[in-house]
DSSP file (Angstrom, degrees, kcal/mol; ACC not computed):
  #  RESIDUE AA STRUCTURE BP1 BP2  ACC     N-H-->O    O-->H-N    N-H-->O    O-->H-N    TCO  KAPPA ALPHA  PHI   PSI    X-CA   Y-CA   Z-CA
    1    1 A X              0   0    0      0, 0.0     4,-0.2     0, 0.0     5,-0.0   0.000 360.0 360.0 360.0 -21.6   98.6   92.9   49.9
    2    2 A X     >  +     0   0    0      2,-0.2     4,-1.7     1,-0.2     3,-0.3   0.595 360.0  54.6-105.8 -22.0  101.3   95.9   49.7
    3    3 A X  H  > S+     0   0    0      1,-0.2     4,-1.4     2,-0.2     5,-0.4   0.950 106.4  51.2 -86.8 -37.6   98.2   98.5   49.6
    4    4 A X  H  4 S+     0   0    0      1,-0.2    -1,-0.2     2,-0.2    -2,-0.2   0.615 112.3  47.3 -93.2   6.2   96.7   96.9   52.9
    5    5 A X  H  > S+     0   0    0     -3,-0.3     4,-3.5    -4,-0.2    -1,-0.2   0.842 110.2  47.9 -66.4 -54.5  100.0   97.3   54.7
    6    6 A X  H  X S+     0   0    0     -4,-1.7     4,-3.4     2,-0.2    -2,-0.2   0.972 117.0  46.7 -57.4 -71.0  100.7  100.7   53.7
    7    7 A X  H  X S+     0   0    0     -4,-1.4     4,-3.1     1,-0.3    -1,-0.2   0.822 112.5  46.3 -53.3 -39.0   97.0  101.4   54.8
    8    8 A X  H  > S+     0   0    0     -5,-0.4     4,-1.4     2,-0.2     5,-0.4   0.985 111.0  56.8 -68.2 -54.6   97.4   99.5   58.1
    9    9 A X  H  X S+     0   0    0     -4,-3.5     4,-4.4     1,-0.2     5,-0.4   0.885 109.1  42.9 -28.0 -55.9  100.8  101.5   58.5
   10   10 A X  H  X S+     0   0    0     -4,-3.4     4,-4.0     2,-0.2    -1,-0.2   0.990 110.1  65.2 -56.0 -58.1   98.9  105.0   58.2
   11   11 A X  H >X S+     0   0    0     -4,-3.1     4,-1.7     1,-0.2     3,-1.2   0.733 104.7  39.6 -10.0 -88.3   96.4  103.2   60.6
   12   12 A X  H 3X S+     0   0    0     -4,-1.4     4,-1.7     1,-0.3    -1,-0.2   0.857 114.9  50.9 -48.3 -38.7   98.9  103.0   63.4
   13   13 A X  H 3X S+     0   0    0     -4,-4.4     4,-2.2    -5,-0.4     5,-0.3   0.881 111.1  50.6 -73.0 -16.8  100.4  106.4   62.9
   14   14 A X  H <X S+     0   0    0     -4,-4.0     4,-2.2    -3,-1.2    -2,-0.2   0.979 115.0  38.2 -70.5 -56.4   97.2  107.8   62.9
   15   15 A X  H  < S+     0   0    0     -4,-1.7     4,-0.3     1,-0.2    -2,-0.2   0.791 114.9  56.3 -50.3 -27.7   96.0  105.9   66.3
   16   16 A X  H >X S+     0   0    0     -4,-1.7     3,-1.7    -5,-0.3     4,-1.1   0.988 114.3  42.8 -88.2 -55.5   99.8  106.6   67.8
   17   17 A X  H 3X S+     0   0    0     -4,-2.2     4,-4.0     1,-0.3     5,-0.3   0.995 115.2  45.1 -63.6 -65.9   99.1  110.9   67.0
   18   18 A X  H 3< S+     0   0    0     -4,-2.2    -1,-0.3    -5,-0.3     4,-0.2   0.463 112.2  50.3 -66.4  25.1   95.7  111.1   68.2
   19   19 A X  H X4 S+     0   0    0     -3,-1.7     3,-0.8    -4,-0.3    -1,-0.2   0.909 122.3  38.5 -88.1 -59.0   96.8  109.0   71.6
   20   20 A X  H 3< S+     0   0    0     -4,-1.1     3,-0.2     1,-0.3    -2,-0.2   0.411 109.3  59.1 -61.6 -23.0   99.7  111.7   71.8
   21   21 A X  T 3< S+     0   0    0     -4,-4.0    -1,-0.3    -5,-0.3    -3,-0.1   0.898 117.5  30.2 -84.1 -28.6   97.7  114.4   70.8
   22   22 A X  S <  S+     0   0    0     -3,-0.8     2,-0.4    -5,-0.3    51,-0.3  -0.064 119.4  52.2 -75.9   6.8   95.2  113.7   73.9
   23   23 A X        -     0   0    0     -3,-0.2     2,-0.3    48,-0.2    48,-0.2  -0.870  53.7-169.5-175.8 138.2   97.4  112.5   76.2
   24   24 A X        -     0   0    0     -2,-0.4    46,-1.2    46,-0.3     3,-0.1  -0.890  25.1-140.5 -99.2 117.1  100.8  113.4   77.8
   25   25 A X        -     0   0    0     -2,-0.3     2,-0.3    44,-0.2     3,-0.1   0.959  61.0 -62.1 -33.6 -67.6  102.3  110.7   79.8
   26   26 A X        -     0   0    0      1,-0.1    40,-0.2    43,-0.1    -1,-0.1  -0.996  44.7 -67.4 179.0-165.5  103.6  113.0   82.7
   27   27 A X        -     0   0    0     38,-0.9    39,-0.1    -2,-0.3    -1,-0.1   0.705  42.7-167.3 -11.7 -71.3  105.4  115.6   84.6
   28   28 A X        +     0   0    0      1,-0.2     2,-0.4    34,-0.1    -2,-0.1   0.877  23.8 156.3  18.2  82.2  108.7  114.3   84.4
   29   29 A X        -     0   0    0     33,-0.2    -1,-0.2    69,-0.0     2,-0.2  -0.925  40.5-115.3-123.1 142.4  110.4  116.5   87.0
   30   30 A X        -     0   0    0     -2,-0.4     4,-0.1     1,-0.1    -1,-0.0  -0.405  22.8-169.4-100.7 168.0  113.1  115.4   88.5
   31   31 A X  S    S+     0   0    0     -2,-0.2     3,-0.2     2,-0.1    -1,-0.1   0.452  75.9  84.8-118.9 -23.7  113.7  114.5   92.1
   32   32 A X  S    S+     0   0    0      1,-0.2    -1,-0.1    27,-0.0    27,-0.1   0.874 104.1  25.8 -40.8 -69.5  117.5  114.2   91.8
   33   33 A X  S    S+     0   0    0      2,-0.0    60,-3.6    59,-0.0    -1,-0.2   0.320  91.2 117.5 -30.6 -38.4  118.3  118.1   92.3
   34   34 A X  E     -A   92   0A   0     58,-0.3    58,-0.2    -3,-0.2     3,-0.1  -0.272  35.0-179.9 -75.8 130.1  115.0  119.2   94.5
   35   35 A X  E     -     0   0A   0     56,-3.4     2,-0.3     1,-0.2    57,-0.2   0.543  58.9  -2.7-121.2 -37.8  116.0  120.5   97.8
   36   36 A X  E     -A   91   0A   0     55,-1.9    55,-1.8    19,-0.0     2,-1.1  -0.861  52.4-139.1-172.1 145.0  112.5  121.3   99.3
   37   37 A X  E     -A   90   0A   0     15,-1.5     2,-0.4    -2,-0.3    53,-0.2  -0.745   8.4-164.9-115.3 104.4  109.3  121.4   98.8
   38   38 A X  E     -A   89   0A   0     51,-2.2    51,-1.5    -2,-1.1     2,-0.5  -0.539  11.8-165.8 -70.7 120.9  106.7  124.0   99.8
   39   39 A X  E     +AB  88  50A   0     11,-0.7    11,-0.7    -2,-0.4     2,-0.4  -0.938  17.3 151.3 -94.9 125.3  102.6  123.4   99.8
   40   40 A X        -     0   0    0     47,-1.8     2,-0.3    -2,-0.5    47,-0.2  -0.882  22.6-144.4-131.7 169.7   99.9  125.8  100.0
   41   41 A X        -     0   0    0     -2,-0.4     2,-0.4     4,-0.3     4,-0.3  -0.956  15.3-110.5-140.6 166.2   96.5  126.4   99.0
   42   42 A X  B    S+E   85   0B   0     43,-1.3    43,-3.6    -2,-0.3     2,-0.2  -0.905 117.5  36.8-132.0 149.8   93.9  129.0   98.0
   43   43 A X  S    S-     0   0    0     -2,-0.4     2,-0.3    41,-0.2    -2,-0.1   0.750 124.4-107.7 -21.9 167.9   92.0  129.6   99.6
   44   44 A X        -     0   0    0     -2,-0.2     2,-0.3    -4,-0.1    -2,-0.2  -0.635  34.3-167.1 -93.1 162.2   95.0  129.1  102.4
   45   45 A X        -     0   0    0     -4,-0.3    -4,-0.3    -2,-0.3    -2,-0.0  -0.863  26.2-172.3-117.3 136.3   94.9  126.2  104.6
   46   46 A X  S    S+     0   0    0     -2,-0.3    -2,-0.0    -6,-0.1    -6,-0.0  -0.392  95.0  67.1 -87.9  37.1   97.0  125.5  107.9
   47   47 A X  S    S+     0   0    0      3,-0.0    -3,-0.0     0, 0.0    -2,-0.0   0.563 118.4  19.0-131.4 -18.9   95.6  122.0  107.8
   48   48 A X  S    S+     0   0    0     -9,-0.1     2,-0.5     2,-0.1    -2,-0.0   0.206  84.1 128.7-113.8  28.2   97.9  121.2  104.1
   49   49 A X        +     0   0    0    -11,-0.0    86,-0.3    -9,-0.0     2,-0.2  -0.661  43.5 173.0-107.2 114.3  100.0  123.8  104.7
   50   50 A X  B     -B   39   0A   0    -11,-0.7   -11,-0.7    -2,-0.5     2,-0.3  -0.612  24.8-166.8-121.2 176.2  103.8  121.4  104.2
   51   51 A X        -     0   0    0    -13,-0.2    85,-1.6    -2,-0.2     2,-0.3  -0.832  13.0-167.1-158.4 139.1  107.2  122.1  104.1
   52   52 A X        +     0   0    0     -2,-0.3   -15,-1.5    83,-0.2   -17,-0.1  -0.980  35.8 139.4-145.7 130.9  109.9  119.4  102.8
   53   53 A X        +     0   0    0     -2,-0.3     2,-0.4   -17,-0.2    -1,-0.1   0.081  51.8 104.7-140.3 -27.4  113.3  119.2  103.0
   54   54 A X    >>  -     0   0    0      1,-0.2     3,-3.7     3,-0.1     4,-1.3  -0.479  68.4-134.3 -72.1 132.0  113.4  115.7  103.7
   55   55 A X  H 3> S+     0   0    0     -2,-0.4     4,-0.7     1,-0.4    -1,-0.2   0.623 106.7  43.8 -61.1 -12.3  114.6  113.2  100.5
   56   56 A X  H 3> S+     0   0    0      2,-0.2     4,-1.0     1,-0.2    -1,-0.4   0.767 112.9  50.9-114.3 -10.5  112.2  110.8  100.9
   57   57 A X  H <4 S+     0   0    0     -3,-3.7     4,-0.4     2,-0.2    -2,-0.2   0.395 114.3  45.0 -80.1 -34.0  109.3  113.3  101.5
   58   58 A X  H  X S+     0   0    0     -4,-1.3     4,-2.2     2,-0.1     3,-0.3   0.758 107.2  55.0 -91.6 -55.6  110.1  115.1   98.6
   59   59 A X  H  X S+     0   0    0     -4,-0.7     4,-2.6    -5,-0.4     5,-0.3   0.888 106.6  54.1 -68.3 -37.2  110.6  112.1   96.3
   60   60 A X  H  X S+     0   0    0     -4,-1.0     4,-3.3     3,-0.2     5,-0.4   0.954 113.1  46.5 -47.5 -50.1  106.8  110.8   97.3
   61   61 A X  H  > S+     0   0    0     -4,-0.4     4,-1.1    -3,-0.3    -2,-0.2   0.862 116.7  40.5 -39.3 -52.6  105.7  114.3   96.2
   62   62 A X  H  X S+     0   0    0     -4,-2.2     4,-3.3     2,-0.2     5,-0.2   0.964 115.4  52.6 -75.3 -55.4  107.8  114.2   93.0
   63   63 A X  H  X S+     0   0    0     -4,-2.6     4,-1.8     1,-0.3    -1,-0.2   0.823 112.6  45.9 -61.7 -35.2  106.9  110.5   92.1
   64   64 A X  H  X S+     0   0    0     -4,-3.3     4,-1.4    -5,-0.3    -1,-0.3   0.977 108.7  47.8 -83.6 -31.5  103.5  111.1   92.5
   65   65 A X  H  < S+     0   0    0     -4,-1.1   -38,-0.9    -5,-0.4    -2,-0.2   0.948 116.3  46.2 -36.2 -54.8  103.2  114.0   90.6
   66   66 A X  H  < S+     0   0    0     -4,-3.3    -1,-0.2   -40,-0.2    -2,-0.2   0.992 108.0  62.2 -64.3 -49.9  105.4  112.2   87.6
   67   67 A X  H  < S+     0   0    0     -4,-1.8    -2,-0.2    -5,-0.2    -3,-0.1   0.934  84.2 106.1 -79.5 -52.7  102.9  108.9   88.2
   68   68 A X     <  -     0   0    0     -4,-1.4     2,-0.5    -5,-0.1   -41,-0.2  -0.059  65.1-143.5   3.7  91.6   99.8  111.3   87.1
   69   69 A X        -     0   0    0    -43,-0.1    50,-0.6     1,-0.1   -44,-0.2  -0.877  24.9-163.0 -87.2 104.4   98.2  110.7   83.5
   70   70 A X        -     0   0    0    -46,-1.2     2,-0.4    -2,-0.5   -46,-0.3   0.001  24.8-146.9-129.4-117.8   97.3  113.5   82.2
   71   71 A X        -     0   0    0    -48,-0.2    46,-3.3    46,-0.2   -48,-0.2  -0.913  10.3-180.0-170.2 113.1   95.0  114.8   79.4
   72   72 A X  S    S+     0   0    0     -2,-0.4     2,-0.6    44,-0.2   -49,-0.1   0.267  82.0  56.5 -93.7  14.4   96.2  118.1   77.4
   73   73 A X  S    S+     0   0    0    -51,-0.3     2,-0.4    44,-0.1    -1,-0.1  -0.915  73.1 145.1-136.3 116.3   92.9  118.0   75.1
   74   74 A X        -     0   0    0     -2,-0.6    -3,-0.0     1,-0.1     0, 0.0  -0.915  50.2-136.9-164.5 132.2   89.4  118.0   77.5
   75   75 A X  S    S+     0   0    0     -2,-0.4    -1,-0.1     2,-0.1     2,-0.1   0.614  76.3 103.5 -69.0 -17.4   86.1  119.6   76.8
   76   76 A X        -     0   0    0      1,-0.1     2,-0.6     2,-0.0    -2,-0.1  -0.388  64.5-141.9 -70.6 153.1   85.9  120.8   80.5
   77   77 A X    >>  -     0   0    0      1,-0.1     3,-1.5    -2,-0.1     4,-0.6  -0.861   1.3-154.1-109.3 122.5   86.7  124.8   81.4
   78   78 A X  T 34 S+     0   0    0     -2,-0.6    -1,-0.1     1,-0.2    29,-0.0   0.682  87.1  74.5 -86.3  17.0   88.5  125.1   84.5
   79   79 A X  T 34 S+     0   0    0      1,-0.1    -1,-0.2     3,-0.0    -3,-0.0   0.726  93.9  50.9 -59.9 -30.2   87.1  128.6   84.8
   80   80 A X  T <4 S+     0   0    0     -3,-1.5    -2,-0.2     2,-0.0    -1,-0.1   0.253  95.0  82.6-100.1 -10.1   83.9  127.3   85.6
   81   81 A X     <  -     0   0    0     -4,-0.6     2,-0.2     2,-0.0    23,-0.0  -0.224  57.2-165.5 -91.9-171.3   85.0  125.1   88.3
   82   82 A X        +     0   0    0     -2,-0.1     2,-0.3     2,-0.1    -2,-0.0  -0.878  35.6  98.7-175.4 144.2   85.7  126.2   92.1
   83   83 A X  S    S-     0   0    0     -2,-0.2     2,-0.1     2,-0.0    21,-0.1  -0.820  70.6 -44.5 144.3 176.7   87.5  124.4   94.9
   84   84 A X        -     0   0    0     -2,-0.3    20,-1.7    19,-0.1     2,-0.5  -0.321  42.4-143.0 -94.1 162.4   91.1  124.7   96.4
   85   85 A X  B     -E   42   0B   0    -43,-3.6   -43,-1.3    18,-0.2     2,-0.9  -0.926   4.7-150.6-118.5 105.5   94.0  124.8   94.9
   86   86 A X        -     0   0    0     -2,-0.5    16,-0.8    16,-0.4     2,-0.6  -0.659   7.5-167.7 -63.3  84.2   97.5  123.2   95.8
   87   87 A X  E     - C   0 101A   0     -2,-0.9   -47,-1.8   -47,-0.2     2,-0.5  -0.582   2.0-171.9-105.7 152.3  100.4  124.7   94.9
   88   88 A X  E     -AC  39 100A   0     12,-1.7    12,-3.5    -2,-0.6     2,-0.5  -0.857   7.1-161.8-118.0 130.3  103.3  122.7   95.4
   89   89 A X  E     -AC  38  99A   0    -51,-1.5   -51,-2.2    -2,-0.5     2,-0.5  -0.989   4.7-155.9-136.3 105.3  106.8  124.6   94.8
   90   90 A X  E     -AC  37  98A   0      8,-2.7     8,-3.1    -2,-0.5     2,-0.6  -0.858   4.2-158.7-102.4 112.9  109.6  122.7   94.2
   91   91 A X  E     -AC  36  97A   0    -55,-1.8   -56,-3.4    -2,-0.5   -55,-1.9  -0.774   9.2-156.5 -73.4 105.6  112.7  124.1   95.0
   92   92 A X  E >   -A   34   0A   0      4,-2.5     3,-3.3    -2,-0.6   -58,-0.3  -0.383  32.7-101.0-103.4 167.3  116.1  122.9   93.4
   93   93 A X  T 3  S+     0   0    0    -60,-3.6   -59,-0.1     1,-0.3    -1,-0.1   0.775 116.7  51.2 -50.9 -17.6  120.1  122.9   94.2
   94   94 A X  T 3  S-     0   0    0      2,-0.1    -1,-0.3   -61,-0.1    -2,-0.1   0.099 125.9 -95.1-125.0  30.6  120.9  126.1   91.6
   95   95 A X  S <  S+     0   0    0     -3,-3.3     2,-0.4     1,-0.2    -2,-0.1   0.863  82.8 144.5  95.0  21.5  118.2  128.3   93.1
   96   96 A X        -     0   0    0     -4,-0.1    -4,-2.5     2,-0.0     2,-0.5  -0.927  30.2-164.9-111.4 128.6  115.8  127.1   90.3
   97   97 A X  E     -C   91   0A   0     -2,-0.4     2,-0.5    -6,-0.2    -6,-0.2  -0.816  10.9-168.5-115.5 130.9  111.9  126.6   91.2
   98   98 A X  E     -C   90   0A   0     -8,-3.1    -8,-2.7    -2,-0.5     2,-0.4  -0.980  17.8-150.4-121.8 141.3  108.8  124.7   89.3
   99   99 A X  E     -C   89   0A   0     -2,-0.5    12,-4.4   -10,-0.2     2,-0.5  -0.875   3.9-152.3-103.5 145.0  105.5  125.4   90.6
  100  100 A X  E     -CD  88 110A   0    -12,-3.5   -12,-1.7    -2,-0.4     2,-1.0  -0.982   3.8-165.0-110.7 101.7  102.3  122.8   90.5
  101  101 A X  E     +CD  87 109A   0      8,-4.8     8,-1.6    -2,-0.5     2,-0.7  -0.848  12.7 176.1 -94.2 114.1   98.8  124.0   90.4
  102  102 A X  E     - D   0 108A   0     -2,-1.0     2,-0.6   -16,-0.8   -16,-0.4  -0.903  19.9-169.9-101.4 137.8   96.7  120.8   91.3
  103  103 A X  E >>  - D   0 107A   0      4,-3.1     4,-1.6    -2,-0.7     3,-1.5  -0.882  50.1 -19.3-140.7 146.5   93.1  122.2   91.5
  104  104 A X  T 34 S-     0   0    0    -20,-1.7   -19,-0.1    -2,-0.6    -1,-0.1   0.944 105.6 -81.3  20.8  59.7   89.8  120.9   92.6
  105  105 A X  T 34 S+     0   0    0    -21,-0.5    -1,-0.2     1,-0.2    19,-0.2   0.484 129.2  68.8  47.6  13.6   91.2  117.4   92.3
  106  106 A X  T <4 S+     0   0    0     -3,-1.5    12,-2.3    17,-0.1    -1,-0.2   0.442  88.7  59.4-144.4 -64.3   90.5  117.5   88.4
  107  107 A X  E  <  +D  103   0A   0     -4,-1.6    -4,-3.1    10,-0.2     2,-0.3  -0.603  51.4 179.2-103.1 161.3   93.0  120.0   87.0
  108  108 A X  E     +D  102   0A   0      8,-0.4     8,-2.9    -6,-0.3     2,-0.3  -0.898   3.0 174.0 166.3 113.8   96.8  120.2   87.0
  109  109 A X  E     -D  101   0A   0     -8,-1.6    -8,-4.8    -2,-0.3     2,-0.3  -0.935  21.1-145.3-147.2 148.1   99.3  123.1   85.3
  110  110 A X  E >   -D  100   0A   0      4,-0.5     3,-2.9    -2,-0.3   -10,-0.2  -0.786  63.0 -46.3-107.9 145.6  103.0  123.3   85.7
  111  111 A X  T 3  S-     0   0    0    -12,-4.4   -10,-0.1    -2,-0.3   -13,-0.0   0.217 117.9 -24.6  42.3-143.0  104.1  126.9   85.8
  112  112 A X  T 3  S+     0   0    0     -3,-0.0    -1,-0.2     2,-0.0     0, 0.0   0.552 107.7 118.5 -85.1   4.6  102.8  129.1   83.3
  113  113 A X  S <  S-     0   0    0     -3,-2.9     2,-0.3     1,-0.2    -2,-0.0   0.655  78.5 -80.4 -72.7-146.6  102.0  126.0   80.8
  114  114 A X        -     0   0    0      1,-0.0    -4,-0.5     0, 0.0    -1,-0.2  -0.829  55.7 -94.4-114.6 150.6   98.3  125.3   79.8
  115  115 A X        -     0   0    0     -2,-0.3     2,-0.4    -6,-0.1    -6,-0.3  -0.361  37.4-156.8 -66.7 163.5   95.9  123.2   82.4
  116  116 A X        -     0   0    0     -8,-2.9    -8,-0.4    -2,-0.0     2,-0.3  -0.990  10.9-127.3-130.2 147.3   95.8  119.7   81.9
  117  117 A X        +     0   0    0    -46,-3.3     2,-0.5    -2,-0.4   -10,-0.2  -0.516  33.1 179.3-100.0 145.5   92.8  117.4   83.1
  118  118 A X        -     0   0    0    -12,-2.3   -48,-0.1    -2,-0.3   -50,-0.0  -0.989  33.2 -64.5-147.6 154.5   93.7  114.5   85.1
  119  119 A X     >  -     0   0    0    -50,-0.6     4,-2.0    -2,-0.5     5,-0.1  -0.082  32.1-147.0 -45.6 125.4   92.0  111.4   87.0
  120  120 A X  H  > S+     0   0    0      2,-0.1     4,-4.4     3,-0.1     5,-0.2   0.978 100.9  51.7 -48.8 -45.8   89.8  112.1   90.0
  121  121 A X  H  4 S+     0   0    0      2,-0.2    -1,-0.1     1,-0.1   -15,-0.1   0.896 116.7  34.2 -59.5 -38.9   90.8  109.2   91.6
  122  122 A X  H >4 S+     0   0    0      1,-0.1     3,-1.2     2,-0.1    -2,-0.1   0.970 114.5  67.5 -78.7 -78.1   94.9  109.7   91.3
  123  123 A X  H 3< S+     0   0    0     -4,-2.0     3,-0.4     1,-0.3    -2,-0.2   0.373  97.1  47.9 -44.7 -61.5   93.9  113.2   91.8
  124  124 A X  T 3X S+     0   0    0     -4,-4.4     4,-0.9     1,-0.2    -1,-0.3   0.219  93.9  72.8 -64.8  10.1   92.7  112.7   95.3
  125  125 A X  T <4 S+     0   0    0     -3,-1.2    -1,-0.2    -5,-0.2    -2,-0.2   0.125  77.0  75.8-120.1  23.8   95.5  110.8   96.6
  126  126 A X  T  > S+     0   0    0     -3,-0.4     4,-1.3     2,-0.1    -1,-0.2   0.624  90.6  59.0-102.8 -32.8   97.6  113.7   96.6
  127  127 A X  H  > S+     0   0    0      1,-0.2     4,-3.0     2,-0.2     5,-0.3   0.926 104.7  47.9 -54.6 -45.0   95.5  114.8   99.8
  128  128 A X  H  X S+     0   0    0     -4,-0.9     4,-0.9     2,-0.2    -1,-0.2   0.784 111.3  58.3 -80.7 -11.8   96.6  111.3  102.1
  129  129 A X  H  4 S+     0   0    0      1,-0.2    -1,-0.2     2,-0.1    -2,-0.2   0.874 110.7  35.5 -45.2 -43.3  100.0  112.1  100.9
  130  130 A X  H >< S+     0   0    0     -4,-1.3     3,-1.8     1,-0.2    -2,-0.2   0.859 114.4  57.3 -90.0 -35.7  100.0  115.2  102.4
  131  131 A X  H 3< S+     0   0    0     -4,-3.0     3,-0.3     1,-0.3    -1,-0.2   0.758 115.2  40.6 -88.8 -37.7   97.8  114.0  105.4
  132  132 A X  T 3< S+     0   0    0     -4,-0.9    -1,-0.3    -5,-0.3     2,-0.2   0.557 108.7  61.8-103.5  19.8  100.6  111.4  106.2
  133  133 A X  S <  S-     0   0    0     -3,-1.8    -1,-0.2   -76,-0.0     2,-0.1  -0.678  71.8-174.9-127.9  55.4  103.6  113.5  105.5
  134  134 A X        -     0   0    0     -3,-0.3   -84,-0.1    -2,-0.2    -3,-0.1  -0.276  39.8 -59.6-102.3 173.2  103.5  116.1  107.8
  135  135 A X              0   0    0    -86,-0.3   -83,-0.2     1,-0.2   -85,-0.1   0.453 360.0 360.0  -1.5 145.6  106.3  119.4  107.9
  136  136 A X              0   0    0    -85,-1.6    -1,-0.2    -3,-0.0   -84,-0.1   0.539 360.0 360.0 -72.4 360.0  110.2  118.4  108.4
């Protein structure tokens, strides 16, 4: 009975690494601090092209961005893809910036970090955000 605990034990730590090892929950960039938020694309756009300075405008941005499951471990190359690319540049109170590459609704890197794969479906909903949000 004490060997098929220990064994279930490793069980769970194994299932708990490889969840963690695939997986990051999210973003977690904070909204407190964030002062505005710039959007663009590549190719360039005037038709997502935002600008935010308003709190609540900003905090839709942030929250969805944070809400976002995404997958550090993914057999796809995002070399090989094509389509546009948002970046969203968040601008904070001490003059400090993070940048967001969302790309072809699929792909996702903060900064300089490594891409991470994410849900089409949440993916896309970053567009009627933008669609219903427009410039302060």
């Amino acid at each position: 009975m004490k060997r098929f605990i220990v064994m279930m034990g490793i069980l769970a730590i194994t299932v708990m690494f490889l969840v963690t090892w695939h997986f990051t929950n999210n973003l977690n960039i904070t909204k407190e601090d964030a002062t505005k938020i710039v959007i663009t694309t590549l190719p360039e756009s005037e038709t997502y092209k935002r600008s935010y300075t308003d709190v609540d405008k900003i905090g839709k941005i942030i929250e969805y961005l944070n809400e976002l499951s995404l997958k550090k471990r993914f057999t796809e190359n995002p070399d090989e893809y094509s389509g546009m690319t948002y970046i969203i540049t968040i601008s904070y109170k001490d003059g400090s910036q993070n940048v967001v590459y969302h790309f072809g609704n699929i792909f996702l890197r903060e900064n300089d970090g490594n891409w991470k794969r994410m849900s089409y479906d949440k993916a896309r909903k970053l567009e009627s955000i933008i669609k219903d949000n427009p410039s302060d």
